[in-house]
N, C-alpha and C positions, 0 to 999 in steps of 0.2 A: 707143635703142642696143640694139643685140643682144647677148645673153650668148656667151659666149665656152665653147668645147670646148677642154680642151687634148689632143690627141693626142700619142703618143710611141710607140717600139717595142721589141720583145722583147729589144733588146742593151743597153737601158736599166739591167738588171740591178737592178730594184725591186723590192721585195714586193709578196704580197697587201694586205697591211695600208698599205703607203704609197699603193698603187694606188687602193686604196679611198676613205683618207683625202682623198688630191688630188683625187678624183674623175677620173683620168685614162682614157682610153682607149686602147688598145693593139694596134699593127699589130704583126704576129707576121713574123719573117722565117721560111725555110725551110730545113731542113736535110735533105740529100739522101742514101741510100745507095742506090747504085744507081738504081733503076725509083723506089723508095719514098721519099717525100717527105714531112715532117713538120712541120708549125707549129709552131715555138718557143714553149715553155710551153704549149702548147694540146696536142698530139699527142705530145710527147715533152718528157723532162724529161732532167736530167742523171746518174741512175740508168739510165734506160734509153738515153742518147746511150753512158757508156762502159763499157754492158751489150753492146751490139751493137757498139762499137770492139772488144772482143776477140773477140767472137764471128764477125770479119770478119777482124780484122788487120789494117783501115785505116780512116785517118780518113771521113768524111763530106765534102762539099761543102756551098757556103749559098749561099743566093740570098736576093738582098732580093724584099720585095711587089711585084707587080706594080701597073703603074698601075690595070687594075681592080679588084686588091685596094682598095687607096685609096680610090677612087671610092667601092663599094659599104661601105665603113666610114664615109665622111663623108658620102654622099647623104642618111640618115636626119637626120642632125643636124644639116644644110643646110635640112632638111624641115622639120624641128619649128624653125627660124627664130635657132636656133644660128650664130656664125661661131666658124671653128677654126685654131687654132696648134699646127702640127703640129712636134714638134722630132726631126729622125733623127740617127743616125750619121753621122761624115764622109764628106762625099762622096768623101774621100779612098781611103775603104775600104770604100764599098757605093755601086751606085745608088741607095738607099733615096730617098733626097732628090732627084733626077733622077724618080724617078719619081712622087715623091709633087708637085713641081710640075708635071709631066705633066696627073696627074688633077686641080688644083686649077685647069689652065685649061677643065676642062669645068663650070667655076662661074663665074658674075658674078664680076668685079672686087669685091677687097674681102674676099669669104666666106672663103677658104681662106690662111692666112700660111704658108707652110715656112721653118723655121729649120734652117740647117744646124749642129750641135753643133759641129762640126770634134773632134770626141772621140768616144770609144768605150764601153761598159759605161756604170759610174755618173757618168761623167760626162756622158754623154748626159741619165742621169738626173739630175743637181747643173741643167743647163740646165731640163728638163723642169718638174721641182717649184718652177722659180724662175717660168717661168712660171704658172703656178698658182696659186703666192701674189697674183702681178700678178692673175689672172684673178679669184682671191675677191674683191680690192680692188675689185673692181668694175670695172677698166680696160677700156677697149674692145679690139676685137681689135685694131686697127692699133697703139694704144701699148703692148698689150703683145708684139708682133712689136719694136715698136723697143725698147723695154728691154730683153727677151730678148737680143735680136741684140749690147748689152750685156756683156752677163754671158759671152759664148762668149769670149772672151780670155783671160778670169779663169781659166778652169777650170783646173785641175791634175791631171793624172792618170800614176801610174806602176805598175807594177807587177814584180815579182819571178815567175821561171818557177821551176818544181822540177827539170823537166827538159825536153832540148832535143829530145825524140822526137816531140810535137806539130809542132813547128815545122820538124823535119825529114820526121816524113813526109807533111805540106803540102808540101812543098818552099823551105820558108823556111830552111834552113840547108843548109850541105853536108855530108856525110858526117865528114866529117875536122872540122866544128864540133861534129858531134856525139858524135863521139870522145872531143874532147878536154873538151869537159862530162862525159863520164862518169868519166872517169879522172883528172880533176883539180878536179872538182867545181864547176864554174864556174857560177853563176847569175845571169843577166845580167839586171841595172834594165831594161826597156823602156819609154821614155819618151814621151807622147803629144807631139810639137809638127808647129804646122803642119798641121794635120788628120792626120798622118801618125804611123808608129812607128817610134822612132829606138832604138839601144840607149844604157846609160847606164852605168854604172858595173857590173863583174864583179864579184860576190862567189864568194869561196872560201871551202871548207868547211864549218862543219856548219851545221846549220839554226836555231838561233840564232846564229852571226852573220851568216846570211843578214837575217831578222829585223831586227838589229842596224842592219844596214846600209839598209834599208829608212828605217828608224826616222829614222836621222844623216840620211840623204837631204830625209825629208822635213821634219824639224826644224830645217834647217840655215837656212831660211827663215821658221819658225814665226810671227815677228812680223808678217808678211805675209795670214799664214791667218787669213780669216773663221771666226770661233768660229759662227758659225750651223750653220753642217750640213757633218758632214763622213760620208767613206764608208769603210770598208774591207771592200772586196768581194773576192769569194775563189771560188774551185771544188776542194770537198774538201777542204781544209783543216783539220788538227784544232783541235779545239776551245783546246787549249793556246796553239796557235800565237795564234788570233785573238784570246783572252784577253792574251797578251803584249803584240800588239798595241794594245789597247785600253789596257790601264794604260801602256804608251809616252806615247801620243797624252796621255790623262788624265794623268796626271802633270805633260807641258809645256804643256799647254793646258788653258783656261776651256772648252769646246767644249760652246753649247746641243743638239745632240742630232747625238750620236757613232753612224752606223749600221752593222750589220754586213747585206750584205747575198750573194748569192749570183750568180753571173754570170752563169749562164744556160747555152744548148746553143750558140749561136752563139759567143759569146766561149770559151766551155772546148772545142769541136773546136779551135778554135787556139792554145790555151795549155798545155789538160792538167790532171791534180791537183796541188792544191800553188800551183797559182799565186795570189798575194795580192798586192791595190794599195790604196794610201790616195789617197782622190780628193778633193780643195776646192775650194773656191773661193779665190781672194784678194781681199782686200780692194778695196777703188776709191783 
């Protein structure tokens, strides 16, 4: 039996230190201004993604890896007699996974598994690190393709925006939605289902009961959440806020290891600062 690579990508929204820990590898998407193109976490971080949003005045564009990205990240580890479970972003919301089964049929049958997360940020990553744990057990690649493929239902992911100028000037709202966020201070749940992002519940006013509501959202279900590993990932977020968050979470829940982690450049071009999600799993 061949040992098992697990692959994932830059909207994964992990640390160095969980990176390290899983032993993961990491396809980097791109973020684009202009002509200038930059690898996610490799080339640009999120200090300089919206160091140069105002130094522009507009957002960036992303693209996912290309199929020869793919390729030449999994050839070596193909080489050295590795098979790999590669988990991306929905395909809802990125080629990533279109492409990364592209390059997985320039392999023997067998070598290369893509799991489509049907989720975004850390939830990609709650998939990711579950295969991983499968991969330490020793699992071959194909069982841990199929228990992964598992766990993608479970995921839970939402998040709270600060404000709706990201997504407005993406073209993700219209003028008059972003009016009325600023004048009435609306922050709207955006909720992951379906591979897709739906909105969810509008909070008004200040930024603890944004928080607040976040909290009611995702505890309203609490008996349902896997105490194993939970997330809450953020871009720019003060440190108050993510602390609140934390004693929330800790307070209604036994939770084996509570992460705080950071989203990335891919995920904050379309959210912004301020924006914070609590990501789990549920239970089986």
């Amino acid at each position: 039996m061949d040992p098992v690579k697990i692959f994932t990508d830059s909207t994964a929204s992990l640390s160095k230190e969980l990176i390290d820990r899983f032993n993961l590898s990491i396809i980097s998407l791109h973020v684009l201004f202009d002509d200038e193109s930059y690898k996610d976490g490799i080339e640009i971080n999120e200090d300089k993604l919206y160091k140069i949003i105002k130094e522009k005045g507009k957002l960036p564009t992303t693209s996912a890896a290309t199929p020869t990205d793919f390729v030449n990240a999994f050839k070596p580890w193909i080489e050295d007699g590795y098979d790999i479970v590669y988990v991306g972003i929905s395909s809802e919301l990125s080629c990533s996974v279109q492409n990364a089964r592209i390059a997985a049929s320039e392999f023997d049958a067998g070598r290369v598994y893509v799991v489509d997360s049907r989720n975004l940020s850390s939830g990609v990553g709650l998939v990711a690190l579950q295969a991983a744990e499968y991969a330490m057990a020793g699992l071959d690649a194909k069982t841990v393709y199929e228990k992964t493929l598992k766990v993608v239902p479970r995921v839970k992911c939402s998040f709270v925006i600060d404000t709706l100028t990201h997504l407005y000037m993406g073209g993700r709202c219209s003028s008059l939605a972003k009016w009325a966020g600023s004048v009435f201070k609306i922050h709207p749940r955006i909720v992951v289902e379906n591979g897709t992002m739906t909105v969810g519940e509008k909070f008004k006013g200040k930024r603890k009961n944004v928080l607040n509501g976040l909290l009611r959202s995702t505890l309203m279900k609490k008996d349902k959440i896997d105490p194993h590993r939970v997330f809450i990932t953020h871009s720019y977020t003060p440190e108050n806020d993510l602390e609140y968050l934390k004693e929330g979470l800790s307070k209604a829940l036994d939770i084996d290891e509570l992460l705080i982690t950071n989203a990335g450049c891919v995920i904050a071009t379309h959210c912004g600062k301020k924006t914070v999600g609590i990501l789990y799993i549920e239970k089986e």
